[in-house]
N, C-alpha and C positions, 0 to 999 in steps of 0.2 A: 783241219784248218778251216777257220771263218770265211764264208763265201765274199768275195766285195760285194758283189750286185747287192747282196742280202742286208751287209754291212751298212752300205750307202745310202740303202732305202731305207733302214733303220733311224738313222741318225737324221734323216730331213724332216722326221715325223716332231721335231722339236727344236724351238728357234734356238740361235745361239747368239752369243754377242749381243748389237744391237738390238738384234729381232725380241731376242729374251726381255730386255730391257722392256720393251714394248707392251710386251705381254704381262710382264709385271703389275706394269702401271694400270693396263686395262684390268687386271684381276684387281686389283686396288680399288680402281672404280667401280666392277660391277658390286662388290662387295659392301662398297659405299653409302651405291645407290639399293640395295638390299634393304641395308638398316635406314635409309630414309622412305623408302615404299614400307615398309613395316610399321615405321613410328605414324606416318601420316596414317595410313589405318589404323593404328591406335588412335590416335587424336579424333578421328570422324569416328569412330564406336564409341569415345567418350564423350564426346559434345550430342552423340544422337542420344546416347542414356540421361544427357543433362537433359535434354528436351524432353523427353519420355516424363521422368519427372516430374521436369518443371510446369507441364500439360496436365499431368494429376495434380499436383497443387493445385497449379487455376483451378479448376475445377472443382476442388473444397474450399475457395479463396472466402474466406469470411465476411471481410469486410473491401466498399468496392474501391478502395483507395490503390488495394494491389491488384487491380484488373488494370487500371493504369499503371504503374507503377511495372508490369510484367513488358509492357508494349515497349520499352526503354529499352528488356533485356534482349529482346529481338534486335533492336539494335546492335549490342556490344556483343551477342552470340553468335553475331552470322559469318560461320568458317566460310569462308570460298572453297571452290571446288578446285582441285589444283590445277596451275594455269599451262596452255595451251605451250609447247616446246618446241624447237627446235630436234631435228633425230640428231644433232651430235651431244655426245655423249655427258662431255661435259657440261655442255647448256641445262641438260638436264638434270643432271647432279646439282650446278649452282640452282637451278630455278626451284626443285625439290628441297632443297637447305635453305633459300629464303622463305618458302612456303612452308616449315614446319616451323621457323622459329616465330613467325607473324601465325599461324594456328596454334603454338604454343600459349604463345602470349594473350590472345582470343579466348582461349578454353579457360585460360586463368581466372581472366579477368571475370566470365563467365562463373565459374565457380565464386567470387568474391562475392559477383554480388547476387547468386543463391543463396549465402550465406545472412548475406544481408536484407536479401528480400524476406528469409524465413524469421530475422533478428525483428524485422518489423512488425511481418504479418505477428509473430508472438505480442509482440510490444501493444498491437493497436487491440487485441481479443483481451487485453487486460483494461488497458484502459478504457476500453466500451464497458467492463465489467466495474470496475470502480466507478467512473460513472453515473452508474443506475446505481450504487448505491449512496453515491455523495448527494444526487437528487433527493432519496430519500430521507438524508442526514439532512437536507437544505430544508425541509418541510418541517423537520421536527424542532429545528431551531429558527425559523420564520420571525417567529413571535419575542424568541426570549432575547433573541440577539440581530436585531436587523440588519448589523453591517455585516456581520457574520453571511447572513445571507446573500448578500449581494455579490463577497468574494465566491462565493459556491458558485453561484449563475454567470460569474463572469469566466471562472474556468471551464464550468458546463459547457459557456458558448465556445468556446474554444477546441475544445471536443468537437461540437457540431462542425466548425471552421475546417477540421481536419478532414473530416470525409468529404468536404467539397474541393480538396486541393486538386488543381490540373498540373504542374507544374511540379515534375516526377521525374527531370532529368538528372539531378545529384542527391543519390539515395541516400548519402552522409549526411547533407544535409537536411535531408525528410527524415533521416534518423534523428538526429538533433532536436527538431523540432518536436517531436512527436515527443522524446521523452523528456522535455521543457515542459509540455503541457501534464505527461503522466506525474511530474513534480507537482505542480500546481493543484491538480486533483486529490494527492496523498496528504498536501499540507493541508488543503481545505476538509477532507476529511478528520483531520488530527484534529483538528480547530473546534468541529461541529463536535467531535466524539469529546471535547475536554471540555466546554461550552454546557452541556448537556449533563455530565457526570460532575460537576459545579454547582450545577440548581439543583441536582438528586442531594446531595452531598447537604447542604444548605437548608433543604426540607427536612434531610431526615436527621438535623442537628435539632430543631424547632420541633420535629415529633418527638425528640428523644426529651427536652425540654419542657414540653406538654406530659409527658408520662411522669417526669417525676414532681410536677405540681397536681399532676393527679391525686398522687398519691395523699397529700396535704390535705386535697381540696375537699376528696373522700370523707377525708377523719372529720370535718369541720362542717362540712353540709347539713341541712338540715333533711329529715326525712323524704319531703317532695319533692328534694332536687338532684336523691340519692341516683333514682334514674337516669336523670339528665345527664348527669357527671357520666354514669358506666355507660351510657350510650356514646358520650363523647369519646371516654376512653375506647369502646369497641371500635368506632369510628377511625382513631387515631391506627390501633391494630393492623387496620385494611391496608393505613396507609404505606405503614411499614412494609408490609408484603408487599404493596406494588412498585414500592421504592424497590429494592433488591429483585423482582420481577422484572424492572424497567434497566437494571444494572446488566442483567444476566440477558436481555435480548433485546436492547437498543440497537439498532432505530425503529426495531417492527414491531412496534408498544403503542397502543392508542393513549394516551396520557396528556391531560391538560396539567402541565407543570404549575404556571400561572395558577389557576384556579386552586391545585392542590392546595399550595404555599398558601394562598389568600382565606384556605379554609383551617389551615393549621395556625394560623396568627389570631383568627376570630375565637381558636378553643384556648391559646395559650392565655390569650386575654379575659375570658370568662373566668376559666381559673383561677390565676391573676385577681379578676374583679375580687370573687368569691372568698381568696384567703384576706384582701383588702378590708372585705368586710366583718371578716371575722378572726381576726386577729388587730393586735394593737399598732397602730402608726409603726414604732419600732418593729415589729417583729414582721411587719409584711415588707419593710426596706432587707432588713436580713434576705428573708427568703428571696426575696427578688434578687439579690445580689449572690446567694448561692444558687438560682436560676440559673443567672448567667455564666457563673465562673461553672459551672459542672460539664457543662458542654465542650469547655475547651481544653479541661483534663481528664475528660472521663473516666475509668478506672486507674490513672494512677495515684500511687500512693504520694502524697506530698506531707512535708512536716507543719505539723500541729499550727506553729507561730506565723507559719508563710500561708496558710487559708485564713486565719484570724485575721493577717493584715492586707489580704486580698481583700474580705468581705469591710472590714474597717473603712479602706479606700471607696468600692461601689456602693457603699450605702451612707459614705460621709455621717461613721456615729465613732467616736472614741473603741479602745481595743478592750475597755474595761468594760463598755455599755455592749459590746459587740459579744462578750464572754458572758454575762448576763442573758442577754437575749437566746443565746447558743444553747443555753444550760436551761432556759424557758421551752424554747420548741425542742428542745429534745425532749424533755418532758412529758410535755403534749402531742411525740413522736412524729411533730411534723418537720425537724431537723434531718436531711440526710448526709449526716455525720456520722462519719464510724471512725473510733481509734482501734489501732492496734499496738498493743504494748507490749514489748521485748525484753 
């Protein structure tokens, strides 16, 4: 048989009823207040890794727009340390649950805007990068196109405008703005790069124009100008080369466009002179008129009657006078006409 004393003192060692109740509740809380001393320790080990971080960044910070722009985040990162309590139990529970969801919300917001500081710092190392080269795109097209110019230096300045901004408290919108301006620089580049591969285009229609009045001008020369002409054509050669040299590494080509052109219209025109003179009224309006029309069909094939009434048109002679003359400089192989028959 079970002793009482033994019995009695057994059973006091454990609330019962109310008391249990009690106990309950306190095991409830401490267990409560566990998992909120735990999460607040996660939160302050993550917010001190964000700083860790965010300290290395500064310190490769490229450009000094985010050396400002970092001082903001000091701002919206500063967890408090959790606040001072009351020893009942409760108090301290409530005051630990407001204190993790106000560091929750802290860390977040913290995270955002790493997010966004890195979205920028990326954003402004491109656009210092384009930039430097729309400067150099603004140089090369100075001369050919002045308005052109003027948009380049007007987004340039705007670039410059960036790196003096003081006014770093809504990162959204210094995001915004920043890539308004990186728009502005891509378009001004498009502009210079189409502007530039336009006058390439245009010169090397006019050399290509010049080669085959070379050809003509060759068969018809006289002996002491046989030189001039191949010099000319060797000349024209160069050009071509640097035409396609200037295609494959624009903008970092030293090239007077201007000048070029102005040297290829002086040999189109010599040539020009040359068959003028040595060919008949009729047959130098012909060539002249298959000058122009070659260039804008180049090697395609088109039908016999549709070049007859091209060149009929450009040199204002009848289709019958045009077919004569056709059948004259072919002749005398200064026609560059070819059929092909099927």
């Amino acid at each position: 048989m079970i002793n009482d004393s033994f019995n009695s003192g057994l059973f006091t060692e454990y609330p019962t009823g109310k008391n249990l109740t009690l106990e309950m509740n306190q095991e409830e809380s401490f267990r409560e207040l566990t998992e909120l001393i735990s999460e607040v320790w996660q939160l302050r080990k993550e917010a001190m890794e964000l700083w860790r971080s965010l300290n290395e960044y500064i310190s490769e910070a490229p450009h000094p727009l985010i050396l400002r722009v970092t001082r903001e985040l000091e701002r919206i990162g500063n967890v408090p340390r959790p606040p001072r309590t009351d020893e009942e139990l409760k108090d301290l529970i409530s005051s630990l649950r407001e204190y993790v969801i106000y560091s929750r919300q802290r860390l977040e917001s913290m995270r955002e805007y790493m997010r966004e500081l890195r979205l920028l710092s990326e954003m402004l190392i491109e656009v210092e990068e384009r930039a430097q080269l729309l400067k150099t795109w603004s140089e090369v097209i100075r001369d050919l196109e002045p308005r052109a110019y003027s948009e380049a230096v007007h987004a340039l300045n705007k670039v410059k405008r960036i790196r003096e901004y003081t006014d770093v408290k809504n990162l959204r919108i210094l995001l915004k703005e920043v890539s308004e301006v990186h728009n502005d620089v891509e378009s001004c580049l498009r502009l210079c790069q189409r502007i530039y591969e336009r006058r390439l285009n245009v010169i090397k229609e006019q050399t290509e124009t010049a080669i085959k009045l070379y050809r003509g001008a060759r068969r018809l020369a006289m002996v002491t100008d046989v030189t001039l002409i191949d010099g000319a054509y060797s000349r024209l050669m160069d050009i071509m080369n640097a035409i396609e040299n200037a295609k494959r590494k624009a903008p970092f080509v030293d090239l007077d466009l201007q000048e070029m052109e102005k040297e290829v219209r002086g040999i189109v025109t010599k040539f020009r002179d040359l068959l003028d003179s040595a060919v008949g009224g009729r047959e130098a309006r012909v060539l002249k008129a298959l000058s122009t029309l070659a260039p804008q069909y180049g090697e395609k094939a088109l039908p016999f009657h549709v070049v007859v009434m091209q060149i009929s048109r450009a040199s204002e002679l009848s289709v019958n006078e045009v077919l004569l003359t056709l059948y004259s400089l072919s002749k005398k192989g200064l026609a560059p006409v070819r059929m092909r028959l099927r």
